[in-house]
C-alpha positions as CSV (number, residue, x, y, z in Angstrom):
1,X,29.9,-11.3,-54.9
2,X,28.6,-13.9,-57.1
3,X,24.6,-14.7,-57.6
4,X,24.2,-17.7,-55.0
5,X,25.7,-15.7,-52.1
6,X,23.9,-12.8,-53.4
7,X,20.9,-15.0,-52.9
8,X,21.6,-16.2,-49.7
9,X,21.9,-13.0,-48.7
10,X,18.8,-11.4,-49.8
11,X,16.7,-14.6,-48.2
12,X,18.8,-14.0,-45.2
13,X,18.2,-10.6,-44.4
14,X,14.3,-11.4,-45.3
15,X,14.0,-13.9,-43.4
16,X,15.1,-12.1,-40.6
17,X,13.4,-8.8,-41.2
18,X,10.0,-11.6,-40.9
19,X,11.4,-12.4,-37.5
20,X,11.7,-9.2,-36.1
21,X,8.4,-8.1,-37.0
22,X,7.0,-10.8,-35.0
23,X,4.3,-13.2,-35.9
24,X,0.7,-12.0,-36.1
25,X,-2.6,-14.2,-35.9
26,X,-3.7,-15.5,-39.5
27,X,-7.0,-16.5,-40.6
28,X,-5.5,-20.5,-39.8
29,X,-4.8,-20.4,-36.2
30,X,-8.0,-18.4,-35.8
31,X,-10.3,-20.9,-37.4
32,X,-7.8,-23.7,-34.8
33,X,-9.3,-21.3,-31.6
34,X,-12.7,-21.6,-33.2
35,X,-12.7,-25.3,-33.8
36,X,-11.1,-26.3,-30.4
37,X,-13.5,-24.3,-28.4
38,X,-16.3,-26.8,-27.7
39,X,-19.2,-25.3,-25.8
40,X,-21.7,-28.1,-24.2
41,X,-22.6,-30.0,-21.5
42,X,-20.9,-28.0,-18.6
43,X,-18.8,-26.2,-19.9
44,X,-22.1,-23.9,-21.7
45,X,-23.7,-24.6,-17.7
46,X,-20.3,-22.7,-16.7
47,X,-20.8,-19.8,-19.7
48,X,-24.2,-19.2,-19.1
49,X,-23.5,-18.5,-15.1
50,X,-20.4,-16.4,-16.1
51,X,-22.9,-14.4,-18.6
52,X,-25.8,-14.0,-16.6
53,X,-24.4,-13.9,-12.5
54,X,-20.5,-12.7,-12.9
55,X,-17.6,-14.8,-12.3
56,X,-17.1,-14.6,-8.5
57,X,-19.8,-15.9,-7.7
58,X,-19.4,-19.2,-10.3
59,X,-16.0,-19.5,-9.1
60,X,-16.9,-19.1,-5.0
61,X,-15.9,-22.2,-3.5
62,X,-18.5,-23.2,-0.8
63,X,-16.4,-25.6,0.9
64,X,-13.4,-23.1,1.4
65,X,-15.8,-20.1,2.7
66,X,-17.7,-22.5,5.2
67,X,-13.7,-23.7,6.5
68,X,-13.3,-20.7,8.5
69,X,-14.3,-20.5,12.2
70,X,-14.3,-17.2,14.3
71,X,-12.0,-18.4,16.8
72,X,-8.8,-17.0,17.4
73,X,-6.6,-18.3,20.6
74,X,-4.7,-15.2,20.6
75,X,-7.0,-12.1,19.7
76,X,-6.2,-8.6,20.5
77,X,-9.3,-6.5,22.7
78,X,-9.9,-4.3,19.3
79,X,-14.0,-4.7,18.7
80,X,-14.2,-1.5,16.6
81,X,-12.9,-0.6,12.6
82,X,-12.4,2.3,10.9
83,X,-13.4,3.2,7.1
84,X,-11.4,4.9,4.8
85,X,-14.2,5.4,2.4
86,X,-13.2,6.1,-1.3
87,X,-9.4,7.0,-0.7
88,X,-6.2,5.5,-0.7
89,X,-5.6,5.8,2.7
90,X,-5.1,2.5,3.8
91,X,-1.4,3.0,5.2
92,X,-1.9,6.2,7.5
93,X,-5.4,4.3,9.0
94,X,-3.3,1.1,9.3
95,X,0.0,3.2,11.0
96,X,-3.1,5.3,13.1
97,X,-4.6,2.1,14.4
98,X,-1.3,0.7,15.6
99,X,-1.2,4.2,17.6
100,X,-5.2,4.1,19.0
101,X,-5.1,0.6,20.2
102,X,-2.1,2.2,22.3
103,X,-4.2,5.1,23.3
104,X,-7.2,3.0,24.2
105,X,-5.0,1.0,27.0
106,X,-3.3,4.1,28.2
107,X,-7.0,5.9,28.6
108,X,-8.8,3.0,29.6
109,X,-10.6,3.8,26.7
110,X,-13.3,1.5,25.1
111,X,-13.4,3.0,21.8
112,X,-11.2,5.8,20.6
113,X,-10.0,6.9,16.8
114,X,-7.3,9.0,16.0
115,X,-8.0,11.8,13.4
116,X,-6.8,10.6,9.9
117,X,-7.6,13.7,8.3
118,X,-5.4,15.6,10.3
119,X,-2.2,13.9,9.2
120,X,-3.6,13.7,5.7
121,X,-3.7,17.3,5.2
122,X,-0.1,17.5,6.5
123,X,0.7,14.7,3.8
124,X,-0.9,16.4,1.6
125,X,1.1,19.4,1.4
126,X,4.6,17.7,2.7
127,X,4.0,15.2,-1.1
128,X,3.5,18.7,-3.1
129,X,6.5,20.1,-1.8
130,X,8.5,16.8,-2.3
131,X,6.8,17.3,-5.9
132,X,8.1,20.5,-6.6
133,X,11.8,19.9,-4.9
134,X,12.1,16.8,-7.5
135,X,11.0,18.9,-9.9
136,X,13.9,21.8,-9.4
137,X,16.2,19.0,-8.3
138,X,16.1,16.8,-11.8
139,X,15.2,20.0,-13.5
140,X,18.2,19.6,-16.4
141,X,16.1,15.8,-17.5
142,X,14.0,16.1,-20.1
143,X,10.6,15.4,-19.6
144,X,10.8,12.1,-21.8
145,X,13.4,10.9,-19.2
146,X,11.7,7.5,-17.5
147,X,12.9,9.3,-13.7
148,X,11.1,12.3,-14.8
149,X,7.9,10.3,-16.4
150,X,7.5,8.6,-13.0
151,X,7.9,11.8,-11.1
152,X,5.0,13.6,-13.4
153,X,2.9,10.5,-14.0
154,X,1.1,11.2,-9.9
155,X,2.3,14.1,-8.3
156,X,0.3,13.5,-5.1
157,X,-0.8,10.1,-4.6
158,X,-2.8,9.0,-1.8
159,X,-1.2,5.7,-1.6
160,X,2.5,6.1,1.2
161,X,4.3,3.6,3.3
162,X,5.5,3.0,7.1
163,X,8.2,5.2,6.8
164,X,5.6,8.4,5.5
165,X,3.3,7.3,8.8
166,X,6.4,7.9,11.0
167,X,7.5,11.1,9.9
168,X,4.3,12.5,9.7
169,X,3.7,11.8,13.4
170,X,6.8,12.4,14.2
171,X,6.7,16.0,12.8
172,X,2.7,17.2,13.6
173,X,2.0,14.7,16.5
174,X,-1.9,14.0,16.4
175,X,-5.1,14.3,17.4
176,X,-8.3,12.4,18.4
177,X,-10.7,11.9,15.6
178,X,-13.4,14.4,16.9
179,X,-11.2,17.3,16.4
180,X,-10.7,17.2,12.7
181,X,-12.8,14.3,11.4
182,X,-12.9,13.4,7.6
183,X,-14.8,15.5,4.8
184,X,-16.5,14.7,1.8
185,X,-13.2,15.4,0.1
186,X,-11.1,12.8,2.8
187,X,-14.1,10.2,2.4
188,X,-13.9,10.5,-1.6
189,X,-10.5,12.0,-2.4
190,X,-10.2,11.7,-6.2
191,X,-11.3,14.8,-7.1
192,X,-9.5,17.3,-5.1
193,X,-6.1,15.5,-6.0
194,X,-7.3,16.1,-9.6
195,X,-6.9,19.8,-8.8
196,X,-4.0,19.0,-6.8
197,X,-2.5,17.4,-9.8
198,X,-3.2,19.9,-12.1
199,X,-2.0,23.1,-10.1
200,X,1.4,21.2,-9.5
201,X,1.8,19.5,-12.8
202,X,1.3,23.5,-13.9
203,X,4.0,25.2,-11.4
204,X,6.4,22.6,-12.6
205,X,6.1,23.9,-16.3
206,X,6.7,27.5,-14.6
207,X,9.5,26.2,-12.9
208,X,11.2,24.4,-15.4
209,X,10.5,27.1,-18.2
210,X,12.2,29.6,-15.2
211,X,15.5,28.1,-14.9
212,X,15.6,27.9,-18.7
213,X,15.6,31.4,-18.7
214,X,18.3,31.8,-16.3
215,X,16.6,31.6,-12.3
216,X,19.0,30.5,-9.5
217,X,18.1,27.7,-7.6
218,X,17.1,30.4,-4.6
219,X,14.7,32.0,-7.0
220,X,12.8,28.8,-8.1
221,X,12.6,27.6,-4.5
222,X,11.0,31.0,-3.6
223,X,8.9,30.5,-6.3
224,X,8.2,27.1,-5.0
225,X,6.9,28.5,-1.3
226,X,4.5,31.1,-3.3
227,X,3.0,27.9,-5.0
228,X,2.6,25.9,-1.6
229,X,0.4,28.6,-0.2
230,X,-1.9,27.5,-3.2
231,X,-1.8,24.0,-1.9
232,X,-2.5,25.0,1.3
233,X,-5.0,27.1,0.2
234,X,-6.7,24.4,-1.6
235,X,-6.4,21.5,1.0
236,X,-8.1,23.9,3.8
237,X,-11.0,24.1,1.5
238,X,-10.9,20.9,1.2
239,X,-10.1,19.0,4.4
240,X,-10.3,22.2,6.6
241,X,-7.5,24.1,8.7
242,X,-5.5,21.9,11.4
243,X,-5.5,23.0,14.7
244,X,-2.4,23.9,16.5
245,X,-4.1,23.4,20.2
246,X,-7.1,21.3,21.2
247,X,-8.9,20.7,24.5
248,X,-9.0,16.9,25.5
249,X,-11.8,15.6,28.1
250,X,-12.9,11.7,27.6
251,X,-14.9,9.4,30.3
252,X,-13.3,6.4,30.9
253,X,-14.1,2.7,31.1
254,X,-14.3,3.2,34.7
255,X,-17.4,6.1,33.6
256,X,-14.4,8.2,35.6
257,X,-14.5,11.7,33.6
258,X,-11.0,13.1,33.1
259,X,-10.0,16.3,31.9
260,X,-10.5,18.8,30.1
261,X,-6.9,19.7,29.5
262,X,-5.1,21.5,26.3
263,X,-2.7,20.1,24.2
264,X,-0.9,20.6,21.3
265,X,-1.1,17.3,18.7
266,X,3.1,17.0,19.2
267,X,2.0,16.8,22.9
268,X,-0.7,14.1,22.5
269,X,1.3,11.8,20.6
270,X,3.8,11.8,23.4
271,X,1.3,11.8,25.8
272,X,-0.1,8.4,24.1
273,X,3.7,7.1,25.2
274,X,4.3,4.9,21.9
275,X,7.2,5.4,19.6
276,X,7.2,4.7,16.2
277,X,10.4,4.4,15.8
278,X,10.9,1.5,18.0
279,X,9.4,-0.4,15.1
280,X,11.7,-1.7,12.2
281,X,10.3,-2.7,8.7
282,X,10.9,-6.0,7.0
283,X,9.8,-7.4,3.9
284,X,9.6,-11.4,2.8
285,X,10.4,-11.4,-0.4
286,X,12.0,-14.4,-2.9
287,X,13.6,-11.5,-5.4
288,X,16.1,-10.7,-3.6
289,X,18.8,-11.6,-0.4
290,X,17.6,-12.2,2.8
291,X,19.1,-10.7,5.8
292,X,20.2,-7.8,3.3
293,X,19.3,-4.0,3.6
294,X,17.7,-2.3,1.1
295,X,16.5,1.2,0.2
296,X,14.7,2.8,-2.9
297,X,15.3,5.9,-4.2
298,X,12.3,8.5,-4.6
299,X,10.6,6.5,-2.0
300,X,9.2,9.1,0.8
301,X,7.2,12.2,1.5
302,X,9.1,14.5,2.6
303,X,12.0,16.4,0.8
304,X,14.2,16.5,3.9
305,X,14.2,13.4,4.8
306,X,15.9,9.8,3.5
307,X,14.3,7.0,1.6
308,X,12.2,4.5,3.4
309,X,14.9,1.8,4.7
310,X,14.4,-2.0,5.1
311,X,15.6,-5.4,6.0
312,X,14.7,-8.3,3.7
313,X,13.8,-12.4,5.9
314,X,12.6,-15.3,5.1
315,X,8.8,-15.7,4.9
316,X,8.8,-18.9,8.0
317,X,11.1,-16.0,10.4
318,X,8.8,-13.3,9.3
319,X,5.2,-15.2,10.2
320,X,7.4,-16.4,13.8
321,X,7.8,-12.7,14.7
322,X,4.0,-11.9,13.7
323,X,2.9,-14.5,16.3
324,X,5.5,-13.2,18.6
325,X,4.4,-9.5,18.2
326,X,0.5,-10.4,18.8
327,X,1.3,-13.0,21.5
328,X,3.2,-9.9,23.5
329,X,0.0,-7.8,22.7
330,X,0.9,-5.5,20.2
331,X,-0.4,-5.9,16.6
332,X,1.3,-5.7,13.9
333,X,1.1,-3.3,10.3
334,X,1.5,-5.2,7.3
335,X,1.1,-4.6,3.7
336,X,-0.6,-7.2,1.4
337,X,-2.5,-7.5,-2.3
338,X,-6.1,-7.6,-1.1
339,X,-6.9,-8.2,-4.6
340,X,-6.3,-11.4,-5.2
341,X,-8.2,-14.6,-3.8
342,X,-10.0,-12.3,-1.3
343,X,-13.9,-12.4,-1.0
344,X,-14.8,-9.1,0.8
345,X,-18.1,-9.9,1.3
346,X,-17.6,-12.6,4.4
347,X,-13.5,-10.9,4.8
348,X,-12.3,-14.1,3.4
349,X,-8.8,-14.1,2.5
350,X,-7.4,-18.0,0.8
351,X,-6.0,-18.5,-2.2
352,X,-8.9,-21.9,-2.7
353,X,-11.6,-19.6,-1.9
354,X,-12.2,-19.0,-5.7
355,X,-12.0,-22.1,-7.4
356,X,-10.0,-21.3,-11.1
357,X,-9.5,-24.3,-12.4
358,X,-12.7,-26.1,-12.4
359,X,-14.3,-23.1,-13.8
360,X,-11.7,-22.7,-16.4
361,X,-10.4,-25.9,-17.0
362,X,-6.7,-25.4,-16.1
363,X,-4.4,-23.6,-13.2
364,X,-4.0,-19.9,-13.6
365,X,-1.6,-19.4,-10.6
366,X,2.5,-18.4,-11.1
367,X,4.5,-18.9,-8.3
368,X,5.1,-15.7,-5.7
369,X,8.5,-14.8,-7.2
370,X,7.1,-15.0,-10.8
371,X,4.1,-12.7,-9.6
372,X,6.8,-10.1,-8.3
373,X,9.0,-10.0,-11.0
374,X,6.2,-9.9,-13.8
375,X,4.6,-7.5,-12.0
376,X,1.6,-9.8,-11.3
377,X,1.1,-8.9,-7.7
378,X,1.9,-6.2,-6.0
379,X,0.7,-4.6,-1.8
380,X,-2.2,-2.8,-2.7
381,X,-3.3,-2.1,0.9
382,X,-2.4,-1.7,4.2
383,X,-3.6,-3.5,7.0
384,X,-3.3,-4.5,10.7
385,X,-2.9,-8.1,12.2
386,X,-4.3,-8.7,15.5
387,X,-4.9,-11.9,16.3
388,X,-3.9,-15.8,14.9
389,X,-5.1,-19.7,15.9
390,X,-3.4,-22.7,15.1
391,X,-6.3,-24.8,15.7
392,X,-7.1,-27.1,13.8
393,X,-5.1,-25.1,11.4
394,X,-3.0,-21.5,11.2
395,X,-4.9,-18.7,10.3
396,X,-5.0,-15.0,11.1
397,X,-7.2,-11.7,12.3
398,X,-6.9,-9.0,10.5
399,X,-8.0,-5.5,11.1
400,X,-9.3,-3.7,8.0
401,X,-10.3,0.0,7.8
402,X,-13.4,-0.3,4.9
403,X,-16.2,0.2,7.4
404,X,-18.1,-2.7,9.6
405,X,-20.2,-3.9,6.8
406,X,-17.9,-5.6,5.0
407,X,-16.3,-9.0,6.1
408,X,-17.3,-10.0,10.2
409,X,-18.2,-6.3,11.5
410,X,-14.5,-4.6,9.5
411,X,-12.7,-7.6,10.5
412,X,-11.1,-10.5,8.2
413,X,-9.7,-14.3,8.2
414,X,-7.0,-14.7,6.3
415,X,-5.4,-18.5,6.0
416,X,-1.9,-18.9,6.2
417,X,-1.4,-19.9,2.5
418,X,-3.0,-17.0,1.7
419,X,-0.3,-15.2,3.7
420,X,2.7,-17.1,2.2
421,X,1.6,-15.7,-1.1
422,X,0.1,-12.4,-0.5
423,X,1.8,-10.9,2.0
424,X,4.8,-8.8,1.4
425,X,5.9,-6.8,4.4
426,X,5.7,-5.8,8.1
427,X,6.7,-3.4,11.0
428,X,8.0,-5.0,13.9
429,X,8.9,-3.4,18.0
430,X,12.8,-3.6,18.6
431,X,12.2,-6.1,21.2
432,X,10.9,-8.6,19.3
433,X,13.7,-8.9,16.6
434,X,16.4,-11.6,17.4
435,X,20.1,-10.6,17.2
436,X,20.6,-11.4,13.6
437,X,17.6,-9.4,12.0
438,X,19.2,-6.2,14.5
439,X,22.7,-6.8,12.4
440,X,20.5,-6.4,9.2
441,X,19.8,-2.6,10.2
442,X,23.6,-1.7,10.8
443,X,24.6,-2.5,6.9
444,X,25.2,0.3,4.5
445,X,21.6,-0.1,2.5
446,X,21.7,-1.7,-1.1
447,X,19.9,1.4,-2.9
448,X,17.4,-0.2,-5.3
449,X,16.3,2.4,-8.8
450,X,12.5,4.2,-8.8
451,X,11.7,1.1,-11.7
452,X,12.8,-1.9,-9.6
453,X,9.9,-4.4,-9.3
454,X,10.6,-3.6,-5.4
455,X,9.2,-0.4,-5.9
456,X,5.5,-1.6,-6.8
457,X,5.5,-3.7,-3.9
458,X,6.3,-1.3,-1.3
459,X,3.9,1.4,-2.1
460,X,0.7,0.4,-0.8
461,X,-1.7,2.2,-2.6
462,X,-5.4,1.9,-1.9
């Protein structure tokens, strides 16, 4: 090789070692920053309020948070909310206030809750001994393995989906609110699911370091039911001991007493007379096909039975069968990212209500798809629809469950571009679903990995 290619070469290869490493920030483009950031007039009025007040309430847009009227022309008889409190919650309160509002008509009932406790112990233990199952199932990946990093990285979240709420009712029934109603440790979870955490993260290093040394499959799964009666041991301290029977005895609107009478909680849910799976779950989102049926894989809470299922619409179909659910009086379940252009304090929900630009000086919005597939936006809560008006312009009721001190006494307005951009998926009645959403449910489901972007948005998780 003679001395120019040899050259060549060398600047080549260091050249291209410079562009690999990636460019850092030199003392030249710090000083640029520096000199282009002028701070007067306004812009130091706008700094000074940021500093001294907070953001939200510099960027508050008066003229967006006055906009919204009280008046809904279709509006579901719900008056009161319930509170989750400090947990994540929000999908078994949503699923349990789709179930009350039927309890409340088939009572004659004024006010009524359902116990979310009940079903949260029973959660509770049915995620630890998904847990443990994944662990003996993957038990030959290594722990660096991305499946088995997601698997470790929360062992019991609160957070769940439509499809936990089902089978958990399905399996223990439920019971009225008075019979088991929240603890300390329901209200304010985060503590006992550090213990949780820790116990389980613990028996799956006793597990795992078991079939190293040889242990059948039988042997780590009775293994497995030894460490469950921990669990259960733990959440009865916790969140107390589920009954098996209760005695029922209300007064109605009518001030006509009924009852007492026993009944088991599998009992009461049938006696309320709602099926939950009647209801079929659809997302809207960009990402991927429409009319297309999707699953995810580690995507439930119990080990017996099959990944949450679901049919992907277009976002003008989806809002038509919200309005068509509410207008045949049954609200509807949805999943949305709360934490975005939402101003809790008055339960405002529009993506003006916080005015970005003229506080910044430039738009800070990506489109919806961009916010899914970077990972900008994801459900973060569970909620219930329950009302809409069109006049002079569409908007929507929503149903929260953080208490009646936030928004107008628990309940929220949420505009309808708010909703094309925030919200990501619903549960819908059978009947309401036109012929060609029904042919979406009888495909063979598109099975999606644990690390699709899907999977952060169909885990709502406060």
């Amino acid at each position: 090789m003679n001395k120019k290619i040899l050259t060549l070469t060398v600047l080549f290869i260091f050249f291209s070692s410079l562009l690999m490493a990636g460019v850092g920030l030199d003392k030249a483009t710090l000083k640029k920053f520096r000199e282009s950031e002028k701070i007067y007039g306004n812009v130091k009025a706008i700094q000074n309020g940021i500093i001294n007040e907070g953001v939200k309430n510099i960027l508050l847009n008066p003229t967006i948070l006055n906009k919204f009227d009280k008046i809904f022309t279709k509006s579901l008889d719900i008056k009161d909310v319930t509170n989750q409190r400090r947990s994540g919650r929000c999908w078994l309160f949503a699923g349990l206030n789709i179930l009350r509002y039927k309890a409340k008509e088939k009572f004659n009932l004024s006010k009524f809750e359902l116990s979310q406790n009940y079903l949260y112990f029973w959660d509770k233990l049915e995620k630890s001994n998904l847990f443990l199952e994944n662990i003996i199932k993957f038990r030959n990946l290594k722990l660096t393995d991305p499946k088995m990093k997601f698997i470790l990285q929360n062992p019991i979240p609160d957070g769940g989906q439509w499809n936990f709420v089902v089978e958990l009712v399905e399996k223990y029934g439920v019971v009225p609110n008075n019979i088991m109603p929240d603890t300390t440790s329901a209200k304010s979870s985060s503590f006992m699911n550090m213990v949780l955490a820790t116990l389980l993260r613990k028996d799956a290093s006793t597990l795992r370091n078991m079939y190293k040394k040889g242990a059948s499959v039988n042997k780590l799964r009775k293994t497995k039911i030894d460490m469950l009666k921990k669990v259960y041991h733990i959440l009865t301290l916790h969140l107390g001991v589920p009954p098996t029977k209760f005695v029922f005895r209300y007064k109605n609107k009518d001030k006509k007493i009924i009852g007492p009478k026993e009944y088991t909680p599998q009992e009461f849910y049938k006696l309320i007379g709602e099926n939950l799976r009647d209801y079929y779950y659809l997302y809207t989102c960009p990402t991927k096909k429409y009319f297309k049926l999707y699953t995810i894989s580690l995507d439930k809470d119990m080990a017996d039975k099959n990944d949450m299922v679901f049919g992907n619409i277009p976002m003008d179909l989806f809002k038509e069968l919200c309005k068509k659910s509410l207008s045949g009086g049954d609200p509807v379940w949805f999943s949305a990212d709360v934490a975005k252009d939402t101003y809790s304090k008055k339960g405002i929900m529009d993506t003006k209500i916080f005015d970005f630009k003229s506080v910044y000086g430039f738009d800070i919005e990506p489109t919806r798809k961009d916010r899914i597939l970077y990972r900008d936006s994801i459900p973060n809560h569970a909620m219930v629809f329950v009302g809409f008006d069109d006049k002079p312009f569409l908007k929507w009721k929503v149903e929260n469950s953080w208490g009646s001190k936030v928004g107008d006494k628990g309940f929220f307005v949420m505009s309808d571009r708010w909703f094309s951009q925030y919200v990501y998926s619903a549960v819908f009645k059978k009947d309401y679903l036109p012929k060609k959403v029904l042919e979406i449910f009888k495909q063979k489901p598109i099975v999606l990995p644990f690390d699709d972007p899907m999977m952060d948005l169909i885990y709502p998780r406060k």
